[in-house]
KOLKOL-432198 format. One record per residue: x, z, y negated of N, C-alpha, C in turn. Coordinates in pm, whole numbers, plus 32768, in hexadecimal, padded with zeros to 4 digits. Layout:
XZYXZYXZY/...
END
This chain:
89AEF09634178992F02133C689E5EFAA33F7/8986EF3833F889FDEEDB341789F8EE68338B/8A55EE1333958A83EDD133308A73ED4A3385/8A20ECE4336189FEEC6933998A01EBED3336/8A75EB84334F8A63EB14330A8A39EA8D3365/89EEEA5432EF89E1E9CA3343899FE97732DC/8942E91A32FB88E9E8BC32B8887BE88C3318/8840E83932E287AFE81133258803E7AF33BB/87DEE7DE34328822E792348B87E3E7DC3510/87E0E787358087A9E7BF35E587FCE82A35FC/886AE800360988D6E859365488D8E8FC35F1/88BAE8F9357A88A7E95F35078825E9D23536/87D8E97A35488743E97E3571871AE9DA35DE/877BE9C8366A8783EA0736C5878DEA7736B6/87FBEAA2366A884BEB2F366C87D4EB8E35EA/8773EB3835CE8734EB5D355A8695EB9E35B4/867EEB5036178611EB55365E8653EBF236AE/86D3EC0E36E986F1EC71373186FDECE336F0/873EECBF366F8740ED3C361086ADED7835F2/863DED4F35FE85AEED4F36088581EDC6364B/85A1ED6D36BB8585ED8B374085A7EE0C3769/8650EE463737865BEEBD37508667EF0F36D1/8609EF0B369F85F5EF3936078664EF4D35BC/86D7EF2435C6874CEF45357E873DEF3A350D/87A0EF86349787B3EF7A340B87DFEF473400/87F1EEDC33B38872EE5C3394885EEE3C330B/88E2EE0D32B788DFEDC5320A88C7ED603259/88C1ECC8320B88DDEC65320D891BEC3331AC/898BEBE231EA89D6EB97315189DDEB0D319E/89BCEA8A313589B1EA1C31558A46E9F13128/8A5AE96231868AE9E94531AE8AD5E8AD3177/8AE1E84F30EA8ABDE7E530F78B1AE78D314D/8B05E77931BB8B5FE6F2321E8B52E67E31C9/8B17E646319F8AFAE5C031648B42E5C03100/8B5BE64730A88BA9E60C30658C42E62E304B/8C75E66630AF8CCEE6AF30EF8D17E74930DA/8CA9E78E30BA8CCFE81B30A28CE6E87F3155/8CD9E82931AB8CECE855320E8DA9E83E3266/8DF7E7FA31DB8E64E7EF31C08EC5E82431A2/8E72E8A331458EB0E8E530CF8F11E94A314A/8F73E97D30FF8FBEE9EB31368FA1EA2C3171/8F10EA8D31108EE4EB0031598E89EAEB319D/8E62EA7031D38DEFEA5F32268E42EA2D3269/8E8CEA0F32988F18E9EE32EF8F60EA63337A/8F64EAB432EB8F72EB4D334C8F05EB813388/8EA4EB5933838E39EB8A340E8E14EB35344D/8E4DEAAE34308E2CEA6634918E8EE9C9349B/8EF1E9E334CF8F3EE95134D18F19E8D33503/8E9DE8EA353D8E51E856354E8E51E80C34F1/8E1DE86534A18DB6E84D34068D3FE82E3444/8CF6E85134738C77E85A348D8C29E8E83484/8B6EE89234518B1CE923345D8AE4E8F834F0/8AA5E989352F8AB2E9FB34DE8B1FEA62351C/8B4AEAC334A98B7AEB4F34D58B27EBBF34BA/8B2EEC4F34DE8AFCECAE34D58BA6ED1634C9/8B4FED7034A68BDBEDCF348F8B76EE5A34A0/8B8BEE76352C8B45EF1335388B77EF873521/8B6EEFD734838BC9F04A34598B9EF09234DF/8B33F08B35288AF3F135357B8B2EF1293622/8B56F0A2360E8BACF07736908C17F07A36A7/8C2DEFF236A88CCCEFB136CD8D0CEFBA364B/8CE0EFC035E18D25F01A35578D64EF8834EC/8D7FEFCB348C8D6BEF6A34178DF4EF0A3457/8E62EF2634B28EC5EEEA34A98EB0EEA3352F/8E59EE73355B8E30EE1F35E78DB2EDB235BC/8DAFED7D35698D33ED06351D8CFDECCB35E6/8CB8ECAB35F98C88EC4F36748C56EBC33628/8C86EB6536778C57EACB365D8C4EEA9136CF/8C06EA1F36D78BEAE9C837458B5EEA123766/8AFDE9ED375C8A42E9FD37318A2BEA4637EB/8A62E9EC38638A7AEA0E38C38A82EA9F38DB/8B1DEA9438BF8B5FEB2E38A78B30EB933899/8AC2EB7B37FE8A8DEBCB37858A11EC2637C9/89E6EBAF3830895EEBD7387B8978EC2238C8/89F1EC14394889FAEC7939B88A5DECEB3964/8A6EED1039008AC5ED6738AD8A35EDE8389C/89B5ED84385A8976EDB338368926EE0138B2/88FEEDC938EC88B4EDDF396588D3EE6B39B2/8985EE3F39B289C0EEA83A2189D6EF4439B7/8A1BEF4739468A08EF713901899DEFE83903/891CEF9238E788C0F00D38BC8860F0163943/887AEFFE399C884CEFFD3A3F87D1EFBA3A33/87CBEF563A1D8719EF1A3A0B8727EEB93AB3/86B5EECA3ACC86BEEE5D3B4A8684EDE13B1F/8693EDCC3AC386C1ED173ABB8710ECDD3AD2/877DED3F3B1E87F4ED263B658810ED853BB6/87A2ED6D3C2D87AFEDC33CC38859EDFD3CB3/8868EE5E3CF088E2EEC13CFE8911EE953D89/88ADEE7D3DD688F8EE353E78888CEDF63E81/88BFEDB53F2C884CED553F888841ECF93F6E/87EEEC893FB08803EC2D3F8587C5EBCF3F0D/8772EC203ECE872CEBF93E58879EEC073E10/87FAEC833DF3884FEC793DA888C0EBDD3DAD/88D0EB983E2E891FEB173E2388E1EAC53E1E/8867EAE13E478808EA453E0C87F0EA4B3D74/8801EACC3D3387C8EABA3C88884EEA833C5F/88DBEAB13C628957EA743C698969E9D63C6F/893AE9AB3CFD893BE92B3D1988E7E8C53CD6/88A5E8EA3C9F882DE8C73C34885CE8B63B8D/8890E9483B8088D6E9403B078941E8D13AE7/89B5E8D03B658A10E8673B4989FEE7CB3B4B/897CE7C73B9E8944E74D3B838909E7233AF4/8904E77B3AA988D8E73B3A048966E72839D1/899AE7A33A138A50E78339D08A5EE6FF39CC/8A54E6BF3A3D8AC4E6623A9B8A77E5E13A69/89FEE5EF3A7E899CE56B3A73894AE54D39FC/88F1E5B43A09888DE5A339AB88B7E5A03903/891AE60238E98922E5F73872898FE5743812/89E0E57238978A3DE50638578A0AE48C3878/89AEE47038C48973E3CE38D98923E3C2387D/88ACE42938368859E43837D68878E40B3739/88FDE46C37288943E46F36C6896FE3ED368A/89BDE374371E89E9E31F3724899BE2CF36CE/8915E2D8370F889CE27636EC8887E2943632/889FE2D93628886AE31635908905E2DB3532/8966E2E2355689DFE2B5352889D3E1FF3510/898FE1B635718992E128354C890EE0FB351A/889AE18434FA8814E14634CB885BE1373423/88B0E1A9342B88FDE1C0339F8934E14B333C/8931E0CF339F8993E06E3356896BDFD8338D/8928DF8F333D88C8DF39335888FADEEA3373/897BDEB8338B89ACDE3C33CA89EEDE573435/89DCDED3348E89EBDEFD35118971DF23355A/8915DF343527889CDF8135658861DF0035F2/888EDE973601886BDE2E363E88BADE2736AE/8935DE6F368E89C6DE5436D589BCDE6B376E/8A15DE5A37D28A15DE6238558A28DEE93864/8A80DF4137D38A93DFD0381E8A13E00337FA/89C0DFD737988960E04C376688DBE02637D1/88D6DFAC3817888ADFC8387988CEDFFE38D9/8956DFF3390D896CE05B398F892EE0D9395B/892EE10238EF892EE18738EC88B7E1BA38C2/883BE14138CA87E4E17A38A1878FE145394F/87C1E11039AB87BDE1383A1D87F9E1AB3A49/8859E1DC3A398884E2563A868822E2E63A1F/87DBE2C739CC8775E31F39898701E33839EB/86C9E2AF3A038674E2A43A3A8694E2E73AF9/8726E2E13B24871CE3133B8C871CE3783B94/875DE3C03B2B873DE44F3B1786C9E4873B3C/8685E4653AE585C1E4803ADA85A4E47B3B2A/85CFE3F63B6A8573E4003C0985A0E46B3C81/860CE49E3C64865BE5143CCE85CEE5783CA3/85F3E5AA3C1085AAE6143BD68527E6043C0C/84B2E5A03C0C844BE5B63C3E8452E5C23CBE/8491E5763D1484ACE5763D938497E61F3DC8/8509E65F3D978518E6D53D9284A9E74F3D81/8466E7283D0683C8E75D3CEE8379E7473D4E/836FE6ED3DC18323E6A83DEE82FDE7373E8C/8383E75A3E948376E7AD3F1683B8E8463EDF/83CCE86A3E3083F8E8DA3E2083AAE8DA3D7B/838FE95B3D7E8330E96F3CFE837FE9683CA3/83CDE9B73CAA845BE9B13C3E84D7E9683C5E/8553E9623C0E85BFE9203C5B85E8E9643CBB/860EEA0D3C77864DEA5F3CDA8642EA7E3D48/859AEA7F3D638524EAB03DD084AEEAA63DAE/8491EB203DE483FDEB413DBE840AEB983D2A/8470EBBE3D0B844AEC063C8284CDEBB83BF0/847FEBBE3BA384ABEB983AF88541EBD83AF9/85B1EB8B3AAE860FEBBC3ADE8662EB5A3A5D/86D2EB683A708744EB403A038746EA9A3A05/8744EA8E3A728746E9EA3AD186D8E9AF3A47/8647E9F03A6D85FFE9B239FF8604E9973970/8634EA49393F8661EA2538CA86ADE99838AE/8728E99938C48785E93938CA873FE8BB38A6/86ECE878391C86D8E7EE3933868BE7DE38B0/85FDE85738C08599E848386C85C8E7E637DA/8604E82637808606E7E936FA863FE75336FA/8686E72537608699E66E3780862EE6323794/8592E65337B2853DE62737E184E6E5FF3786/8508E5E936EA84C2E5A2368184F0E5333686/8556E4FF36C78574E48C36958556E40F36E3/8506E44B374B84B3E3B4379E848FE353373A/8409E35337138404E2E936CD8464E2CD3666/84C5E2E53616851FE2C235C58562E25635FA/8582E2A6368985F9E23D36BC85BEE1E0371B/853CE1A936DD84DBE134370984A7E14837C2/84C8E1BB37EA8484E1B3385B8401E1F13876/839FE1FD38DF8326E21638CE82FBE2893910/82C0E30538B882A8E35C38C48241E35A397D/81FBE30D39A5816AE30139F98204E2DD3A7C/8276E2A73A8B82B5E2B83AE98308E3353B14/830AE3CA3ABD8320E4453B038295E4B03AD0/821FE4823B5A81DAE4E13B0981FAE58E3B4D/8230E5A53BA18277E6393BBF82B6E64F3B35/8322E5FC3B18834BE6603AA28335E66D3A32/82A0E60A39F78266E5F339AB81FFE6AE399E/81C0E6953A10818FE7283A1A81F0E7B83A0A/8227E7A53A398299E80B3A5682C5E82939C8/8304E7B839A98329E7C338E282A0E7F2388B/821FE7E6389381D2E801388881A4E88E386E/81AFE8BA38CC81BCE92B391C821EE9C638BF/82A2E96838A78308E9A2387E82F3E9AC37E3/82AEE93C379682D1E9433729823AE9B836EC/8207E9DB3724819EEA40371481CEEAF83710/827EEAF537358290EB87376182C2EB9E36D8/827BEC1936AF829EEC56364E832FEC603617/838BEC7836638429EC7836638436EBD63603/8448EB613676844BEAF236328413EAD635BC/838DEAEE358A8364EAC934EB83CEEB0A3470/83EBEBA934A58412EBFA347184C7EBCC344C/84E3EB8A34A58555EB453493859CEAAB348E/8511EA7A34708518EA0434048516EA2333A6/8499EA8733638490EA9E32F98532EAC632BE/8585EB1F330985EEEB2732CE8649EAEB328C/8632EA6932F98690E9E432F2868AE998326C/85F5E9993273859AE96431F985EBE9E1316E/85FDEA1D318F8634EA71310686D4EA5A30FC/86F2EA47316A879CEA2C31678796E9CC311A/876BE94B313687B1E8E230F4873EE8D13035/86F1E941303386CAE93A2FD78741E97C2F5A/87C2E99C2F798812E9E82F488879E9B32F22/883DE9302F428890E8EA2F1B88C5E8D02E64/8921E8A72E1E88FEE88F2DA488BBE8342D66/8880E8522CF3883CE7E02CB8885CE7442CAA/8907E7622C8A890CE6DB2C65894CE6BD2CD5/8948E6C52D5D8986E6902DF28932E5F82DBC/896DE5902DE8892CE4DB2DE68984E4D12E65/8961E4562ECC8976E42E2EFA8A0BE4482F31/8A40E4522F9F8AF5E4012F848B06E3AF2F75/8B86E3BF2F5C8BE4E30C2F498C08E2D92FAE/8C20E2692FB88C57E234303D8CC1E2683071/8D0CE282302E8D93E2E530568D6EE3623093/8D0EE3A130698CD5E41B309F8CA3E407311F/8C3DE3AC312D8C1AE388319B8C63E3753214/8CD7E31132048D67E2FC324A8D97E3893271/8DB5E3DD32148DE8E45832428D73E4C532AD/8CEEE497326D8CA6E4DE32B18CA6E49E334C/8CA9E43A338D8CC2E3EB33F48D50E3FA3426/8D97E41E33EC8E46E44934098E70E3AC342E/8E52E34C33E78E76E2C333E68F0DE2BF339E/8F7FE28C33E28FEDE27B33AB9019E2013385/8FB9E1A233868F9EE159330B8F0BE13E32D2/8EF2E0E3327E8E6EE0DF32238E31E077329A/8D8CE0AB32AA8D45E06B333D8CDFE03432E4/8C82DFF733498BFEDFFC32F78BC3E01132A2/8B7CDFB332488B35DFED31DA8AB5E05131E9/8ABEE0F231B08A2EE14031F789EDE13031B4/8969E12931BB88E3E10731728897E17A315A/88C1E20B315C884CE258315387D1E2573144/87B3E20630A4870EE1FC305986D2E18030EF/874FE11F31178705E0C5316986AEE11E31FB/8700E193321C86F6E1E532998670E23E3253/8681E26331F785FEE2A531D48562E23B31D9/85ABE1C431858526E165314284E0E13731C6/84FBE137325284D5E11032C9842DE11032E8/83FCE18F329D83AFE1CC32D283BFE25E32F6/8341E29A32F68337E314334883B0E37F33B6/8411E3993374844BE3B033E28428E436344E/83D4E495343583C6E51834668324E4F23484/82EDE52D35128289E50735638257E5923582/82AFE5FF3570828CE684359D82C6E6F83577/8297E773354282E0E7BC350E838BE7DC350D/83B9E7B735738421E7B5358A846BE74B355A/8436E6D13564848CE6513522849AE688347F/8459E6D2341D8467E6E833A48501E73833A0/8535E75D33EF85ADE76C33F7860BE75F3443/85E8E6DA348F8677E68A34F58697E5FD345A/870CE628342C8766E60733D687C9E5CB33E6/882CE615342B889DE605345F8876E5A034D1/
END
C-alpha cells in the first residue's frame, strides 16, 4: 500500500498517472498548499520542502523513508516495480532521464512562473511575466521540436519522460499562447490523454481535492504570501480574477493543471 499526498497540480498529477500505470494500491490524502497545511509539523516530517507530492511506500522503501520531489517519486516508482517506463539500461534509458530533467529544469518552473503572475493583475503585463511566458513558449517549441523526429520523448516507446511533461500541457491556451503553433505536441497530448492510466488518474486528482472541507474559502493574503514563501507581503492575488478569465481547461488534462 502506498500512502500518497498532494492536491490538484500537474506535478500531483504525474505521480497519479504512474501510480495507474503500474496498477499500484495507494490512499490518497489531500495536502491544502493554499492554505498552508503543507506547513504543519507533521507534514513537515515527510517532507521539509513543504511541498506535494509525497508517497510513503509501506511494501517498499517502508513507512520511515516518505519520497518527495514528483521527479524522484517517478524514477522511485518505475525502478521500484521494474516497469520499463524507465528502461533499466541503453540509451533510451538516458534519453527518458534527459527528458525527464528537462520538465525538472524547464518546463515546469517556467510554466509555473507564468501561472504565478497571471495570479496577480497588476503584474500579469510585467517584463518578468512576459520573460516567462516566453521561456513557456520556448519550452513547447523544444517539446514539439522533439515530437517532430521522436514519437515519444524518451524514444520510440511511452515512458516516464511523458508522464512528467504530459499534465503541464493544459495550460497553452491559459497562458495566451496558441495551440495551431505546436501541432506535434498537440497530437501527441492528444494521444496521451486517451490512455486509460491517465483518465484513471485525474479522476483521482479530481477526488483529492474533492476532500477538501466544506467550509475551505479562499486564502488570505497572508496565506498566499506564505504559500509563495514571500518574506514580505507582494502583490495583490486575484484568484476569482484568474478564474473569471475565461475557460481555463481545453482538454481533459487541463481539468486538473491547478497548481
Amino acid at each position: 500500500m502506498i500512502d500518497f499526498y498532494g492536491m490538484g497540480s500537474p506535478n500531483v498529477l504525474k505521480v497519479a498517472i504512474l501510480l495507474e500505470e503500474l496498477g499500484l494500491e495507494y490512499r490518497s490524502h489531500r495536502v491544502g498548499v493554499l492554505n498552508g497545511e503543507n506547513y504543519e509539523a507533521d507534514f513537515l516530517k515527510l517532507n521539509p520542502i513543504a511541498k506535494v507530492p509525497v508517497i510513503i511506500d509501506h511494501d517498499g522503501a517502508g513507512p520511515d523513508q516518505p519520497i518527495f520531489e514528483s521527479g524522484a517519486i517517478l524514477i522511485y516508482l518505475a525502478e521500484t516495480y521494474h516497469s520499463p517506463l524507465l528502461p533499466s539500461s541503453g540509451s533510451q534509458r538516458w534519453e527518458t532521464l534527459q527528458w525527464l530533467m528537462f520538465q525538472m529544469s524547464l518546463v515546469g518552473p517556467m510554466l509555473g512562473q507564468v501561472n504565478h503572475f497571471q495570479l496577480q493583475p497588476s503584474e500579469e503585463n510585467s517584463y518578468a511575466a512576459r520573460r516567462y511566458r516566453d521561456q513557456a513558449a520556448r519550452a513547447l517549441k523544444i517539446i514539439d521540436d522533439r515530437l517532430t523526429v521522436s514519437p515519444f520523448l524518451g524514444g520510440e516507446n511511452y515512458s516516464i519522460a511523458d508522464i512528467a511533461v504530459h499534465p503541464w500541457m493544459g495550460y497553452i491556451t491559459r497562458h495566451q499562447l496558441d495551440e495551431n503553433d505546436y501541432p506535434k505536441l498537440i497530437e501527441w497530448r492528444t494521444l496521451l490523454d486517451q490512455r486509460p492510466a491517465f483518465k484513471r488518474g485525474a479522476a483521482a486528482i479530481a477526488e483529492m481535492d474533492a476532500m477538501a472541507p466544506a467550509n475551505t474559502g479562499l486564502p488570505t493574503d497572508q496565506e498566499m504570501d506564505k504559500f509563495f514563501a514571500r518574506r514580505s507581503p507582494g502583490p495583490k492575488v486575484d484568484l476569482l480574477n484568474y478564474l473569471g478569465k475565461g475557460p481555463m481547461f481545453t482538454t481533459e488534462a487541463d481539468k486538473h493543471a491547478k497548481d
